[in-house]
ROGU-47880 format. One record per residue (C-alpha): x, y, z; residue in one letter. Coordinates in steps of 0.001 Angstrom, whole numbers, padded with zeros to 6 digits, always signed. Layout:
N
XYZa...
This chain:
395
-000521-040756-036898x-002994-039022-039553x-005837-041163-038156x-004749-040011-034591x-004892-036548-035650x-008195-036686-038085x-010072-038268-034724x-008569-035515-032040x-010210-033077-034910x-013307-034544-034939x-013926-035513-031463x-013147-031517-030499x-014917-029833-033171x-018385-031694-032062x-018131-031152-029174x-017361-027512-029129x-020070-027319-031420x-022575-028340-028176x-020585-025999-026046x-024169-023719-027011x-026262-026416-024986x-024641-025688-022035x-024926-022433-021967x-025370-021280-018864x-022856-023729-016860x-020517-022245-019520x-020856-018809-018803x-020872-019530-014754x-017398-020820-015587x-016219-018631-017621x-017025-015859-015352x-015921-016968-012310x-012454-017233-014780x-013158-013556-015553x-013737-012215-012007x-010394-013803-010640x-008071-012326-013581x-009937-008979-013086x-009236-008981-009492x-005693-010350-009609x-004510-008158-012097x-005997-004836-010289x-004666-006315-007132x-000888-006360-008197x-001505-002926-010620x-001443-000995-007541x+002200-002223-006199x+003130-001669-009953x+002036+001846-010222x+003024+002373-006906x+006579+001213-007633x+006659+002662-010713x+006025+006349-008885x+008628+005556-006579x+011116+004354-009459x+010690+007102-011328x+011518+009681-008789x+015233+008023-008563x+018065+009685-010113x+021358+008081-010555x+022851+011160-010576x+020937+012737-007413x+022357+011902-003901x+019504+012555-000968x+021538+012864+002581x+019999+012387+005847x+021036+012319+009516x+022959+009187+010369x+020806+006218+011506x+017903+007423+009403x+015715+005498+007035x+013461+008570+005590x+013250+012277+005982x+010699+011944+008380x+012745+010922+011105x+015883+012712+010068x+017356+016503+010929x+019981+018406+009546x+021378+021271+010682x+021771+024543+008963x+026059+024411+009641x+025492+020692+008232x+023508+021709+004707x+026456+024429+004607x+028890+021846+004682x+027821+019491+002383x+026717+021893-000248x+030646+022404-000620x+031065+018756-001051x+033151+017443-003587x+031185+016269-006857x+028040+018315-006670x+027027+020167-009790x+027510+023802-009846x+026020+026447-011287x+026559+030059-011457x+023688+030991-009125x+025836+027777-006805x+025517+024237-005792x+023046+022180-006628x+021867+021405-003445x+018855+021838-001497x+018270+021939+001858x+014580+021112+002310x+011881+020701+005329x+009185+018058+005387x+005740+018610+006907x+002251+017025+006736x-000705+019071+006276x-004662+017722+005926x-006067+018187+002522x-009463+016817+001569x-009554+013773-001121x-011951+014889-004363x-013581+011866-003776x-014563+011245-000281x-014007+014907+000891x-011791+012690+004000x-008947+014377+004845x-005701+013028+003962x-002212+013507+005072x-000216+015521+002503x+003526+016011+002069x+003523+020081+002173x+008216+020618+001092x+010252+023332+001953x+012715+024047-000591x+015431+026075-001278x+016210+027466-005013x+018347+024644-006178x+015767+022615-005795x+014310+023292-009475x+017656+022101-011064x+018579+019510-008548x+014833+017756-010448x+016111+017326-013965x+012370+016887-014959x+010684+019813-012774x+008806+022211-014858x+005425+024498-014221x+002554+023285-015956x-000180+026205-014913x+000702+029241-012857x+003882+030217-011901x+007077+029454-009298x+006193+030548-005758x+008163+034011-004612x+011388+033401-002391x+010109+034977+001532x+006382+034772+000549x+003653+032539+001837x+003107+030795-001648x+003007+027297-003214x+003272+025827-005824x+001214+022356-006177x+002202+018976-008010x+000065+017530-010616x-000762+014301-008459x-001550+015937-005507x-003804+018423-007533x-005827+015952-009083x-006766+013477-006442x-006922+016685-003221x-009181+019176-003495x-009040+023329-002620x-005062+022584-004681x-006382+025294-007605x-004290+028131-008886x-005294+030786-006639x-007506+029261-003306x-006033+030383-000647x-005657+028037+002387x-004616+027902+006091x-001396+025619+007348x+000541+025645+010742x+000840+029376+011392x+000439+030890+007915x-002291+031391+005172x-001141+030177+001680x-002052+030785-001610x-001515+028604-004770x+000124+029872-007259x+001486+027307-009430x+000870+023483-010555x+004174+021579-011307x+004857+018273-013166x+008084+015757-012504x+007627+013467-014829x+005838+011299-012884x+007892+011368-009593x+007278+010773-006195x+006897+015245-006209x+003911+015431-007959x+001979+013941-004511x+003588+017275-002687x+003208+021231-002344x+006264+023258-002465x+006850+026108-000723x+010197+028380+000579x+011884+026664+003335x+012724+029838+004598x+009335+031032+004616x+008158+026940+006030x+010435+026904+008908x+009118+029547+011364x+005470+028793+010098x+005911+025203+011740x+008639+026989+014197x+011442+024979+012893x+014934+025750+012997x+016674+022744+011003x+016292+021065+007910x+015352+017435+007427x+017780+016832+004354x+019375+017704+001838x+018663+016802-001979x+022100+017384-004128x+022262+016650-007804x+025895+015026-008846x+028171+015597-011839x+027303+012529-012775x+026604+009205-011509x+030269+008163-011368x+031005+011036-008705x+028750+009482-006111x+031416+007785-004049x+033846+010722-004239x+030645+012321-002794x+029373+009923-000112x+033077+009555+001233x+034139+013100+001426x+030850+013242+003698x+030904+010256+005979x+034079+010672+006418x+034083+013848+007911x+034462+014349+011330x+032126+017439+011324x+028834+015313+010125x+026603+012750+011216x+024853+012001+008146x+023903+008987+005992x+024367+009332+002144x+021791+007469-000306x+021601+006589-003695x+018393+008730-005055x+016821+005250-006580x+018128+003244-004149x+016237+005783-001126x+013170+005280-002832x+013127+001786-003862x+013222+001023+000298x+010053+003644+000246x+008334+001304-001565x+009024-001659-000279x+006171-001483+002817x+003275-001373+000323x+004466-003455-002147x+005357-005789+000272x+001309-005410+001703x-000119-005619-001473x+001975-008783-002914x+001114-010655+000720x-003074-009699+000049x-002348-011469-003436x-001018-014419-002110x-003909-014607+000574x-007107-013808-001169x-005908-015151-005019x-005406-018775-003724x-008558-018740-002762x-010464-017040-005357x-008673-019576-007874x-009656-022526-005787x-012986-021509-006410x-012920-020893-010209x-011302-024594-010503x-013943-026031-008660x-016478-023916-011191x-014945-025747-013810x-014711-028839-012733x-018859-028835-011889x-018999-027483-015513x-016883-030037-017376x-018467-032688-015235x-021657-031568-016407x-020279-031791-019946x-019158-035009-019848x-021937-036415-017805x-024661-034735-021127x-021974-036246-023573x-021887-039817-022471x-023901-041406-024604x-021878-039185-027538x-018763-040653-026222x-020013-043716-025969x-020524-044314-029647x-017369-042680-030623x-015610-045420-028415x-017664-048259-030230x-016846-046836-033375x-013116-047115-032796x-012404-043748-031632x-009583-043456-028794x-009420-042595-025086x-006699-039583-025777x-008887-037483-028908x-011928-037559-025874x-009598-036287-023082x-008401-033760-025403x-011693-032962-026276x-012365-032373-022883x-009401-030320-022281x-009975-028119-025165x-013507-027019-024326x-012320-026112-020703x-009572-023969-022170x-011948-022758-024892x-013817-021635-021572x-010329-020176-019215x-008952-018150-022568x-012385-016388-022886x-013249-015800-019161x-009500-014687-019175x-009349-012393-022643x-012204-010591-021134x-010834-010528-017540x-007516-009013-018915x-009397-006953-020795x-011610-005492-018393x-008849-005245-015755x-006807-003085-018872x-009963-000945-019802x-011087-000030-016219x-007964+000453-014346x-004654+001341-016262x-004122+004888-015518x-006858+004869-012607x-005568+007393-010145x-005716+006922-006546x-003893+008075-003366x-002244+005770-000333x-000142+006067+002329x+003441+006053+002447x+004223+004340+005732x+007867+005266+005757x+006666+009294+006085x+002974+008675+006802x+001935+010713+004353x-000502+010305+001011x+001042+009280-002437x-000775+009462-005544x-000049+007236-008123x-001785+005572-011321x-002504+001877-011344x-000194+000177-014161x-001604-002523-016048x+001733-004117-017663x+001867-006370-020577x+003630-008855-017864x+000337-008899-016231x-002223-009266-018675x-000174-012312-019801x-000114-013661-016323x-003250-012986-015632x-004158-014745-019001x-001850-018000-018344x-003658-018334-014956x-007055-018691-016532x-005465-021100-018748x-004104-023280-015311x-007574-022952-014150x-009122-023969-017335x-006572-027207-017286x-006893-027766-014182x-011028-028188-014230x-010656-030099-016819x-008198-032831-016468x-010350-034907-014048x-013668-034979-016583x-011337-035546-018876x-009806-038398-017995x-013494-039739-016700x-014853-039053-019926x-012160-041632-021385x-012764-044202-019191x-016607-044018-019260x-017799-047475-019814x-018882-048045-023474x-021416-051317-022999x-023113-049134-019972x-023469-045968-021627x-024478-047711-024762x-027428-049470-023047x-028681-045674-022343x-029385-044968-025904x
């Protein structure tokens, strides 16, 4: 068993020691490695910050209700009798100034990216006063709230970064009504900070309105969501649907998610397919320069397994660096990266930050490491079975 181990040892240590000889079909290999794990991991770090928006923007504790039959606000109208009515529901929070709930109006308004200048579609909310308590996380960051009855807006810290013309102070021109910023807002991280805020009352006539589109109410707690959703559905007086704040936006995410992880399982397939077949043309090329090395380790007793491990361990040496750097690269240059897309449940931009999660890195990193097995187990197993009287006559 010692002697099995001491010539594995040897066998790998010279020839990782010539991996410098071949340097260039190294690095080919090694960076075809590096561009799939790059690409893979940005790939899925968009449907991870995405969801991760979206997730974060859930509540327990916060009940959104919409017209019955309706899968987003977008689609969905609620009357002003109807907000009345379930504001009085049983198991909303109250406060002195009321209920916690908000009736609120969803628009789309064009806003310029920073980046391309194109203009995008952005949510542009009509809220009512509870809305600031209903969002546990809702504070101002720069400026101030907008003023109940006036054409002002307040601007979330997503939406401010990736439009532009979203400063404190610009004024600008929507539906029937000039606006002027006068606030930036944070949610920590929600699905809010890709809108503008405004009054509802103030939103309605400006887009000639008359009903709401739902109504956001925050819960005395988690537990009282039932007591909630029944008093509402079953009364006689409504048409509404009652959702589960996380549970709403979890099914928002599920059309780009859904895109993204399909594009993965198209274009990754392929890109990999190509990377093996890089390493395979390397390692071939490494044991084909080798033979004669082989050879003589096979006349001078050495074993078919140390070789194919050999083999095996300079392809890996290859996958784990192409990868490291890959997972690196893919951490360095997009983790945080801020973008915008399309919500295709209301049409309307998101932004978001790519995630790079420690899940990913590793499996972007055990990919590489398939790959680097992978192009290596056929030269690897040629290498053991090369021929010692044949190659030996080469010398």
């Amino acid at each position: 068993m010692g002697n099995w181990l001491a010539q594995i040892g040897t066998v790998t240590w010279l020839n990782l020691r010539t991996v410098g000889q071949r340097r260039g079909a190294s690095t080919a290999a090694a960076f075809g490695i590096l561009v799939v794990v790059t690409v893979f991991i940005a790939l899925l770090s968009i449907a991870v910050g995405f969801r991760q928006t979206m997730a974060s923007t859930g509540d327990p504790a916060t009940a959104i209700v919409l017209r019955g039959g309706s899968d987003s606000e977008m689609t969905s109208t609620v009357t002003r009798d109807s907000s009345r009515i379930i504001a009085e529901a049983p198991g909303i929070l109250r406060s002195p100034a009321g209920p916690l709930a908000s009736a609120e109006l969803f628009v789309v308004v064009d806003v310029p990216k920073r980046t391309t200048k194109t203009a995008a579609n952005v949510p542009l909310r009509g809220v009512q006063p509870a809305a600031f308590a209903v969002r546990k996380n809702f504070r101002i960051v720069a400026g101030r709230r907008f003023a109940t009855g006036r054409n002002e807006v307040i601007v979330g810290e997503g939406a401010a970064k990736e439009f532009a013309g979203l400063e404190v102070g610009r004024r600008l021109r929507w539906g029937e009504n000039e606006w002027t910023v006068v606030g930036i807002f944070s949610d920590g991280g929600s699905l809010s900070e890709s809108e503008i805020w405004t009054d509802v009352d103030v939103l309605q006539p400006a887009y000639r309105r008359t009903m709401f589109q739902s109504v956001h109410a925050r819960l005395e707690s988690a537990a009282a969501y039932d007591r909630f959703k029944d008093a509402l559905t079953t009364d006689p007086r409504l048409d509404i649907s009652v959702h589960r704040e996380p549970d709403y936006y979890a099914g928002q995410s599920e059309g780009l998610t859904t895109l993204v992880y399909a594009l993965g399982i198209l274009i990754c397939p392929l890109m990999v397919a190509g990377a093996v077949f890089g390493a395979l043309n390397t390692m071939y090329s490494s044991v084909a320069t080798r033979s004669r090395e082989i050879a003589t380790l096979r006349a001078l007793g050495f074993g078919g397994v140390p070789v194919v491990i050999s083999v095996l361990a300079e392809s890996l040496l290859l996958a784990a660096v192409g990868g490291g750097i890959g997972a690196a690269f893919a951490y360095y240059a997009f983790n945080g990266f801020r973008a915008a897309t399309i919500n295709w449940q209301s049409f309307s931009q998101v932004a978001f930050a790519f995630r790079v999660t420690p899940a990913l890195l590793v499996l972007g990193t055990s990919i590489a490491l398939a790959i680097g097995l992978l192009g290596g187990l056929l030269p690897a197993i040629r290498a053991a079975r090369l021929p010692v009287a044949t190659a030996l006559r080469e010398l």
